[in-house]
C-alpha beads as a LAMMPS data file, in Angstrom:
LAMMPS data file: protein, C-alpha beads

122 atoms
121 bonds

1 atom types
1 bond types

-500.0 500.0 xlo xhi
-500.0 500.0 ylo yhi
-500.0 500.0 zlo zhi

Masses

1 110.0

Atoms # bond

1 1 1 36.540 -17.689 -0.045
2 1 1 35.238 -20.610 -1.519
3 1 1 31.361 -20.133 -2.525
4 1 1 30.822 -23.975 -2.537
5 1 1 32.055 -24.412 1.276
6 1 1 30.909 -20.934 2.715
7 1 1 30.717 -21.591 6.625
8 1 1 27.615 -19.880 8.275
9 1 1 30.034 -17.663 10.253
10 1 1 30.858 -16.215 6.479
11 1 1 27.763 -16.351 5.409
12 1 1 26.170 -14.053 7.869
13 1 1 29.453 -11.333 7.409
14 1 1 28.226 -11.407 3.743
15 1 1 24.659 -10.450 4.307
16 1 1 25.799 -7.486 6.804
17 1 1 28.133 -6.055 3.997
18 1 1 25.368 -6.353 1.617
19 1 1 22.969 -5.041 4.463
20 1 1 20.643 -7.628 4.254
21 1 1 20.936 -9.567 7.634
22 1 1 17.874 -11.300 7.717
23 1 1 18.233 -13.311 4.369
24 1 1 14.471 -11.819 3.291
25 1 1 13.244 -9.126 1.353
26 1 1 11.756 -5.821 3.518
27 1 1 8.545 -6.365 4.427
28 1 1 8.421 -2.672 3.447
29 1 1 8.074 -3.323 -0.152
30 1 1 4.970 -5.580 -0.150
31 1 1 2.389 -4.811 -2.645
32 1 1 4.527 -1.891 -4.386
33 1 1 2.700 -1.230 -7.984
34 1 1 -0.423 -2.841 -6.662
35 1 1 -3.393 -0.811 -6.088
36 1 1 -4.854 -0.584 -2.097
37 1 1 -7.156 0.755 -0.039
38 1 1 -5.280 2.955 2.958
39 1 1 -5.740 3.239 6.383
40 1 1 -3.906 6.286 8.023
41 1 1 -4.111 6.995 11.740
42 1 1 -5.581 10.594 11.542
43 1 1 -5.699 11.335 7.945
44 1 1 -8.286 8.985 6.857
45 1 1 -8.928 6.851 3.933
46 1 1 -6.780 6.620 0.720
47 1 1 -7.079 4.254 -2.475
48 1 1 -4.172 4.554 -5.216
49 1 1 -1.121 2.852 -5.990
50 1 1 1.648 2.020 -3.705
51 1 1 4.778 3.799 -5.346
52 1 1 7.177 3.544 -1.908
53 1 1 7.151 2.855 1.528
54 1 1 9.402 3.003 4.642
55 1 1 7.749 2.637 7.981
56 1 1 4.511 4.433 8.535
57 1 1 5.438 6.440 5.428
58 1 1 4.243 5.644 2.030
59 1 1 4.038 7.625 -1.530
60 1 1 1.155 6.725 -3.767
61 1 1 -0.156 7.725 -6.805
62 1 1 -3.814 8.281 -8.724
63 1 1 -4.671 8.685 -5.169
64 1 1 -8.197 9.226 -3.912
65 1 1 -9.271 10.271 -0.261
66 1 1 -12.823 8.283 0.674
67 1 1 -14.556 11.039 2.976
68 1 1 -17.413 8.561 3.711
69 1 1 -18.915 5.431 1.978
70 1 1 -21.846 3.064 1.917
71 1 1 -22.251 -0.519 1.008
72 1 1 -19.335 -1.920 3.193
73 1 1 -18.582 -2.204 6.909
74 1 1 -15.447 -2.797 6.860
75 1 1 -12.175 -1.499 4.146
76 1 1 -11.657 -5.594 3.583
77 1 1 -15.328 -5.647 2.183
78 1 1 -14.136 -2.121 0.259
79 1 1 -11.078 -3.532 -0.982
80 1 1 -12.604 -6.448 -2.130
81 1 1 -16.323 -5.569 -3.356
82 1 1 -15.679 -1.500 -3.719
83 1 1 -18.673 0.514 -2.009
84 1 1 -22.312 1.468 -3.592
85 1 1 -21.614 4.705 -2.887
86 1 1 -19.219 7.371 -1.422
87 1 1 -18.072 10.982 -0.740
88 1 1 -14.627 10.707 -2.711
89 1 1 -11.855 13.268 -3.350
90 1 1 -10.354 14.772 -6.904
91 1 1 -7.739 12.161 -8.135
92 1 1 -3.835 13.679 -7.127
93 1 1 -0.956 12.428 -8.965
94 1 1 1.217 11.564 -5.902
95 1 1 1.134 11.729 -2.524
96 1 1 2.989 10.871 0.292
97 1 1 0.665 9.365 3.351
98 1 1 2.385 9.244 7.161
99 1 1 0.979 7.210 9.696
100 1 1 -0.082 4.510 7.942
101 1 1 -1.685 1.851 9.806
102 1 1 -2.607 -0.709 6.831
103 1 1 -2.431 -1.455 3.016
104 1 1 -4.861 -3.433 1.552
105 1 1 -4.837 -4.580 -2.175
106 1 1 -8.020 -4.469 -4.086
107 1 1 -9.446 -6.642 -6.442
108 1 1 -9.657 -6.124 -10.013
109 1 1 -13.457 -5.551 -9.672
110 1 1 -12.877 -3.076 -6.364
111 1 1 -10.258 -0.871 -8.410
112 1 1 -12.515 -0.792 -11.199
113 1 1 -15.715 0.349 -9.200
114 1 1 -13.567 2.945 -7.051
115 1 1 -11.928 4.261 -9.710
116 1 1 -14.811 5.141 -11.947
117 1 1 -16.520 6.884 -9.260
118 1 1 -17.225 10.706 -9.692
119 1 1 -15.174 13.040 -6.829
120 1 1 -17.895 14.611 -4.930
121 1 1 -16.327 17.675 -6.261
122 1 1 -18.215 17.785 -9.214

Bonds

1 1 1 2
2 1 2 3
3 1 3 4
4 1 4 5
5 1 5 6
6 1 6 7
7 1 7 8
8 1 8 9
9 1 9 10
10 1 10 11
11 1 11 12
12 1 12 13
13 1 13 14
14 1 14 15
15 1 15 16
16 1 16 17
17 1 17 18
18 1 18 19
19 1 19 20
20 1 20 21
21 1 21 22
22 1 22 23
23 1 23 24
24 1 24 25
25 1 25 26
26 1 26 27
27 1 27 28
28 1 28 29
29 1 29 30
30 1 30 31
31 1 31 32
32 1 32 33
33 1 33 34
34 1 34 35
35 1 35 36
36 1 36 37
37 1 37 38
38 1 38 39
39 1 39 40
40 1 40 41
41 1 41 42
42 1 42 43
43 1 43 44
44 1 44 45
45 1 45 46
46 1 46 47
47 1 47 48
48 1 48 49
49 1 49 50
50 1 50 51
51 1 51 52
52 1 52 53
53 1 53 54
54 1 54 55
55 1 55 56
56 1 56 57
57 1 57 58
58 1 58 59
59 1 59 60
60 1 60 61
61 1 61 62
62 1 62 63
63 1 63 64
64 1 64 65
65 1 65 66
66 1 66 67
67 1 67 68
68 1 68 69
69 1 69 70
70 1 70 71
71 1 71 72
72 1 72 73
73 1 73 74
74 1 74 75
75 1 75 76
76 1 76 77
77 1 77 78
78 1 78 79
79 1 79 80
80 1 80 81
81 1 81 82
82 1 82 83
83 1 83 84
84 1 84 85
85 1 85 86
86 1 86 87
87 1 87 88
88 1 88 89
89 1 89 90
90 1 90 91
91 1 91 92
92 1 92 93
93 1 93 94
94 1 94 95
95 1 95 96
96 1 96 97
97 1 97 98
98 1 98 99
99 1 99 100
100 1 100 101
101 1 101 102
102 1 102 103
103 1 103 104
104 1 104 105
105 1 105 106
106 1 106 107
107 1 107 108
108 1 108 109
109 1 109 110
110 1 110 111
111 1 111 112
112 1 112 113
113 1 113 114
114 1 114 115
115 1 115 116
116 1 116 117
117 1 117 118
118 1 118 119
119 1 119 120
120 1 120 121
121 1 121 122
C-alpha cells in the first residue's frame, strides 16, 4: 500500500485495525491530570485529579468529598471561584467514582482555595 495514494476505502480498514474508527481521540480522556470538581449521580460531590476514566467510571486522586458548601450556587461558580465555606472530607489518595454525571476543571485560584481547606474532620 502506497501511503501517498491511500484510497478512503483503505483508510478506514486502517483505523479499525488500529481501533480507532472515528479518526479522534476518546472523549473519555478529556481533562486527565487536570484537577475538577465531580458530580456523581448518588454519591455526591468530589474535587481531585482525574487519573482515568471509561464511561460513568472515573479514578481520581487527592480526592475530597464536599458534604455541603456556601458561597456558590452552582459547581461552575465552585469550580471557578471555590466556596467561602464548606463541610469537606479527609483527603484519600485514590478513588474510583461510578456514576459520574460531570467533570469540571477548576481554576488555579478554585484548586488553591479548595485544597487548603480544613476536612471537617478535624
Amino acid at each position: 500500500m502506497n501511503l501517498d495514494n491511500i484510497t478512503l476505502g483503505e483508510l478506514k480498514g486502517l483505523q479499525q485495525i488500529l481501533g480507532n474508527t472515528s479518526g479522534a481521540t476518546k472523549l473519555s480522556n478529556k481533562f486527565v491530570g487536570e484537577y475538577c470538581v465531580f458530580r456523581t449521580y448518588s454519591a455526591g460531590v468530589f474535587v481531585g485529579t482525574l487519573l482515568e476514566r471509561e464511561g460513568k467510571e472515573a479514578v481520581i486522586k487527592d480526592c475530597r468529598r464536599i458534604w455541603s458548601w456556601d458561597g456558590a450556587f452552582t459547581l461552575s461558580a465552585v469550580s471557578q471561584d471555590g466556596v467561602k465555606s464548606a463541610k469537606m472530607s479527609i483527603s484519600e489518595p485514590e478513588k474510583l467514582i461510578t456514576e459520574l454525571v460531570e467533570a469540571i476543571p477548576c481554576s488555579n485560584k478554585a484548586k488553591e482555595q479548595l485544597t487548603g481547606m480544613d476536612s471537617h474532620e478535624n
